[in-house]
C-alpha positions as CSV (number, residue, x, y, z in Angstrom):
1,X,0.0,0.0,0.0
2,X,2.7,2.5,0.6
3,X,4.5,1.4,-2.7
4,X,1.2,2.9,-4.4
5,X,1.1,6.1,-2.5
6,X,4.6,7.1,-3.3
7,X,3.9,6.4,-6.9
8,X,0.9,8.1,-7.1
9,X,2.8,11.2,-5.1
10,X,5.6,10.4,-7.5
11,X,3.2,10.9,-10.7
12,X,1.6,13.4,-9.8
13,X,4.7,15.8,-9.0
14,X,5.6,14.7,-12.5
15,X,2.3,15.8,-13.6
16,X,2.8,19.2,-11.6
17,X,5.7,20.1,-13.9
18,X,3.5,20.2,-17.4
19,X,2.1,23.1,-18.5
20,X,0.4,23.5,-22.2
21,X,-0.2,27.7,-23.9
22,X,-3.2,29.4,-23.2
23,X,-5.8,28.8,-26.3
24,X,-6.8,32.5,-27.6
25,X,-8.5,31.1,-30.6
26,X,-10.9,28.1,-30.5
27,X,-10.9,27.7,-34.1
28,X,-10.0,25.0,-36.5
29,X,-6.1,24.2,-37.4
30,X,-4.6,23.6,-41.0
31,X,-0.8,22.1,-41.0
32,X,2.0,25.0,-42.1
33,X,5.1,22.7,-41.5
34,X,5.9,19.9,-39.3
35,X,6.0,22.0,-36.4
36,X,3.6,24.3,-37.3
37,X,-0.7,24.4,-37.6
38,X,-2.1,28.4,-38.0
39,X,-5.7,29.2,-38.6
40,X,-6.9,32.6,-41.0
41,X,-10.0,34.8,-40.0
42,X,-10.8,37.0,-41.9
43,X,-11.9,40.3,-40.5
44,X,-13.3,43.9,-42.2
45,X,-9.6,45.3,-42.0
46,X,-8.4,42.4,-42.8
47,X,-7.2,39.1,-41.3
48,X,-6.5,37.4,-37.7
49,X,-3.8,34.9,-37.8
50,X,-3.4,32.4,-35.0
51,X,-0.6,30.0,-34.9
52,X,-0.1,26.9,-32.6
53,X,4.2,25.8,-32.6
54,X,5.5,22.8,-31.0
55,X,9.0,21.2,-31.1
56,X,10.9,18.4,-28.9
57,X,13.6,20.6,-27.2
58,X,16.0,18.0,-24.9
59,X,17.1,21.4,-23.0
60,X,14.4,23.8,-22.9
61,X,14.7,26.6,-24.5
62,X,11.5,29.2,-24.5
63,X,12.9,31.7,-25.7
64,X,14.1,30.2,-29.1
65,X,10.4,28.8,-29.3
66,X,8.9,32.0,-29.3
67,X,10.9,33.6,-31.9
68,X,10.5,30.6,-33.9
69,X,6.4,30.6,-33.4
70,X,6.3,34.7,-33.5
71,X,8.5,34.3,-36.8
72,X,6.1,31.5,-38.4
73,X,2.8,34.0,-37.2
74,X,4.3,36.4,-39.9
75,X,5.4,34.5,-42.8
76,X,2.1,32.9,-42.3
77,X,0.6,36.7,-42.8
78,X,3.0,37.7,-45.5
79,X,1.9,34.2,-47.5
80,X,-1.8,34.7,-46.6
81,X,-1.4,38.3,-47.9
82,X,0.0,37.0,-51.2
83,X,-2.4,34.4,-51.7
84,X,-5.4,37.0,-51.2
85,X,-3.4,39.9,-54.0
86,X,-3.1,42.3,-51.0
87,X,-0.4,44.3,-49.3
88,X,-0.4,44.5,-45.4
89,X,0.7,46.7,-43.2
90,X,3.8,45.3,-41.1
91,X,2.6,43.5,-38.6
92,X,3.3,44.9,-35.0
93,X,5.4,42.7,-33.0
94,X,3.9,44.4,-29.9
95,X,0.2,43.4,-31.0
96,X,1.2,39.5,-31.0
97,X,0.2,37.7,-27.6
98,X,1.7,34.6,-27.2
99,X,1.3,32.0,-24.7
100,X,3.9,29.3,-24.0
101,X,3.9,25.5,-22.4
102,X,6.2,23.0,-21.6
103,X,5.4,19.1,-21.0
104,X,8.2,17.7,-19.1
105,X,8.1,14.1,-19.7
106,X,7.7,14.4,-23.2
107,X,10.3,17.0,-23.6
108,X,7.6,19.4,-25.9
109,X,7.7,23.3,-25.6
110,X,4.8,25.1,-27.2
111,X,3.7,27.7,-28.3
112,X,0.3,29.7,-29.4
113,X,0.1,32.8,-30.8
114,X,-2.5,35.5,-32.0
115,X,-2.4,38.3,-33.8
116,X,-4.4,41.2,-36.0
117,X,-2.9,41.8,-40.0
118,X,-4.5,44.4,-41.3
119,X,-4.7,45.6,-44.9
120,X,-2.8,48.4,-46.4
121,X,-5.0,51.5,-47.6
């Protein structure tokens, strides 16, 4: 019996150490890349993009997550603007809220970001 309450203490300090990003968006994902799923909403000034980034990292590092999801958030607006025939203004790096996770046993940081493109006059 005491075998089982140590594990379950065990498992759930283990537990205690995962964390997954805030969800901004409830919306349905499409794949960008192997690490990467973004979702397009279209808006009267133009677009919402919202992009969910994930990658096994064996020494966690947050920071190089978050520039790499921030950094996909804007290619994906730049190719979204493209494939729509219409210029953007540059998007704000202050507007983009982000929210990061890491699960511990898995060794997965992630990311999710959101953030407002709007259309050139």
């Amino acid at each position: 019996m005491r075998n089982v309450l140590v594990s379950v203490i065990v498992a759930l300090g283990l537990l205690a150490g995962c964390a997954t990003p805030v969800g901004y968006d409830n919306v349905p994902m499409r794949t960008y890349d192997q690490n990467t799923e973004y979702n397009i909403t279209n808006n009267s000034k133009g677009f919402t993009v919202t992009v969910f980034y994930s990658r096994y990292q064996f020494i966690p590092e947050s920071d190089a997550v978050a520039t790499a999801c921030k950094a996909a958030l804007t290619s994906i607006g730049w190719d979204e603007s493209e494939k729509q025939g219409k210029e953007i203004k540059v998007i704000n790096e202050q507007r983009i809220r982000i929210s990061m996770g890491r699960n511990g046993i898995t060794g997965i940081t992630s990311c999710q970001a959101t953030a407002p493109v709007e259309w050139k006059n």
